[in-house]
C-alpha positions, 0 to 999 in steps of 0.5 A, spaced: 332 163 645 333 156 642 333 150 645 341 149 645 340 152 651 348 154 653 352 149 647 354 154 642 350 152 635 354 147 630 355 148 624 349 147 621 345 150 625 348 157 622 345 161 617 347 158 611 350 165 608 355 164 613 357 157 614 364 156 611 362 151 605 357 155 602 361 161 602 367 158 599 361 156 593 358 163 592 364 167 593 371 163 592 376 159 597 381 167 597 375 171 600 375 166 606 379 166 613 385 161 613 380 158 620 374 158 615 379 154 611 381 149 616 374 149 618 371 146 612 377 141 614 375 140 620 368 140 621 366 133 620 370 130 626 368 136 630 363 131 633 356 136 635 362 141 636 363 148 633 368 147 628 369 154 627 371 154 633 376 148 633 379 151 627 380 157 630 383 154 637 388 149 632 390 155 628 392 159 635 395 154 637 400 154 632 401 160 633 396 163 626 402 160 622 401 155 616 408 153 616 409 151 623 401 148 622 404 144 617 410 142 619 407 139 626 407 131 627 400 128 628 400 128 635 400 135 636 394 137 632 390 131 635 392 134 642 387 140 640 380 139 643 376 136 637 382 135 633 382 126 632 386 122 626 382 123 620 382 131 621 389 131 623 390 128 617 387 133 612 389 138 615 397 135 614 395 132 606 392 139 604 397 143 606 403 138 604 398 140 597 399 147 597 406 147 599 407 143 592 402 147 588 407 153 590 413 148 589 410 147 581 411 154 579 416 154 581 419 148 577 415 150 570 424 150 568 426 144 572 434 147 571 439 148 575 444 154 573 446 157 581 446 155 588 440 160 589 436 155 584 437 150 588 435 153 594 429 156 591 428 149 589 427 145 597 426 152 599 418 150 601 419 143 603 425 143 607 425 150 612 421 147 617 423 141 618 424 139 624 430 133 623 436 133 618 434 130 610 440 130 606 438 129 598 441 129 591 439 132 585 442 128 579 444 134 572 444 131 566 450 135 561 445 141 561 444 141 568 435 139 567 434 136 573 433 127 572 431 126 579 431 127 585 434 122 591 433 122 598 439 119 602 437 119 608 433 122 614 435 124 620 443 126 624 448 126 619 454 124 619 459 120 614 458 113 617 450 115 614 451 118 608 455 113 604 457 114 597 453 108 594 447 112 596 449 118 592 452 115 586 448 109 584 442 113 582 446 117 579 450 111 575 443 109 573 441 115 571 447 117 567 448 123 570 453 128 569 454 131 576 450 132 582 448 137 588 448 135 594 442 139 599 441 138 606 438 143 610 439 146 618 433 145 622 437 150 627 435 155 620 443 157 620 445 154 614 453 155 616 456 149 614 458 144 620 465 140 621 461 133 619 458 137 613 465 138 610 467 131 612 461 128 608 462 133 602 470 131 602 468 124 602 462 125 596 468 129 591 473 124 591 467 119 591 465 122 584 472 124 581 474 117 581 467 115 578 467 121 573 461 124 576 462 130 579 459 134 585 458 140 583 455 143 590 453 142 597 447 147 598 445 147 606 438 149 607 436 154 613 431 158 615 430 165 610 438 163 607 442 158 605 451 156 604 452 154 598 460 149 599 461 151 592 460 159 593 465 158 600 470 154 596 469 148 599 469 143 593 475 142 593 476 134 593 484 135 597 484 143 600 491 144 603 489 143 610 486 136 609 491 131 613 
């Protein structure tokens, strides 16, 4: 029929009315498929191949899940046939700019006044990590939040998160109180031995200092813990040694 022989045809060799990018301009990006999406993404590394194709195989690989898409490290995308460095890169940088398009409306009243706004907060960025980030948010007197601090990344313990990395930022800021946040790549957001050793250590810290931790919110998957709606703030329960 063609001198392709058995290669299916490019992109470009499509009629024009069903190539992605042509769709996207004549009927808007929401009248698109999610792999016609990842296809525009995709096509100018796809190297001769069908990048509808590659999407599709990307997509299916993750299950048709843009949260598990979007929160793989690189290598596994560029493990997909077509999928190289710069291709994987777009895909992570676009859906990283979604997940904050999303975030931002949430945000129009950056206050936090109950655990689930705290949640509703990190919710998007930290429910589908696959390691443990433990943050701060630093309140002023009207609980608006003046910045958010990232502690650390990775297994927590109390030799980890010290002190010194919670309350400088917050002595800078002149912050009337902190939250701290974490999540639970496991999804179950059920406070952890260390967890409570952590926020005990972090509550007498900020007694001392007068700036008090006026949370510790425990992200999973779908729900989250909130130390404070537990009754776990207190700086010297009655069971401690």
């Amino acid at each position: 029929m063609s001198s392709n022989g058995d290669r299916p045809p490019t992109m470009k060799e499509w009629p024009s009315w069903e190539r992605p990018r042509e769709r996207l301009r004549s009927l808007g990006p929401a009248a698109l498929r999610t792999a016609e999406l990842l296809a525009i993404l995709t096509s100018s590394g796809a190297g001769g191949r069908n990048a509808l194709e590659i999407a599709e195989n990307l997509y299916e690989r993750f299950g048709r899940s843009l949260r598990r898409l979007g929160s793989a490290p690189g290598s596994q995308l560029m493990a997909v046939p077509g999928i190289g460095a710069a291709r994987a890169t777009a895909v992570q940088a676009a859906l990283e700019l979604g997940r904050r398009a999303a975030e931002e409306v949430r945000h129009e009243d950056d206050r936090v006044t109950t655990p689930r706004d705290v949640y509703r907060r990190f919710e998007l960025r930290l429910r589908d990590l696959r390691q443990e980030e433990f943050h701060v948010l630093l309140l002023s007197t009207q609980n608006a939040v003046l910045r958010d601090v990232m502690v650390t990344r990775g297994i927590l313990d109390a030799s980890v998160v010290h002190p010194r990395e919670v309350f400088a930022p917050a002595l800078a800021e002149a912050a009337a109180g902190v939250i701290l946040v974490h999540n639970h790549p496991s999804g179950d957001p059920t406070p952890s031995p260390a967890d409570r050793e952590i926020t005990r250590q972090l509550v007498d810290a900020g007694r001392l200092l007068g700036i008090p931790v006026r949370d510790h919110v425990v992200v999973g998957n779908g729900r989250f813990a909130s130390f404070l709606d537990m009754g776990l703030l207190a700086a010297d329960p009655p069971d401690r040694p």
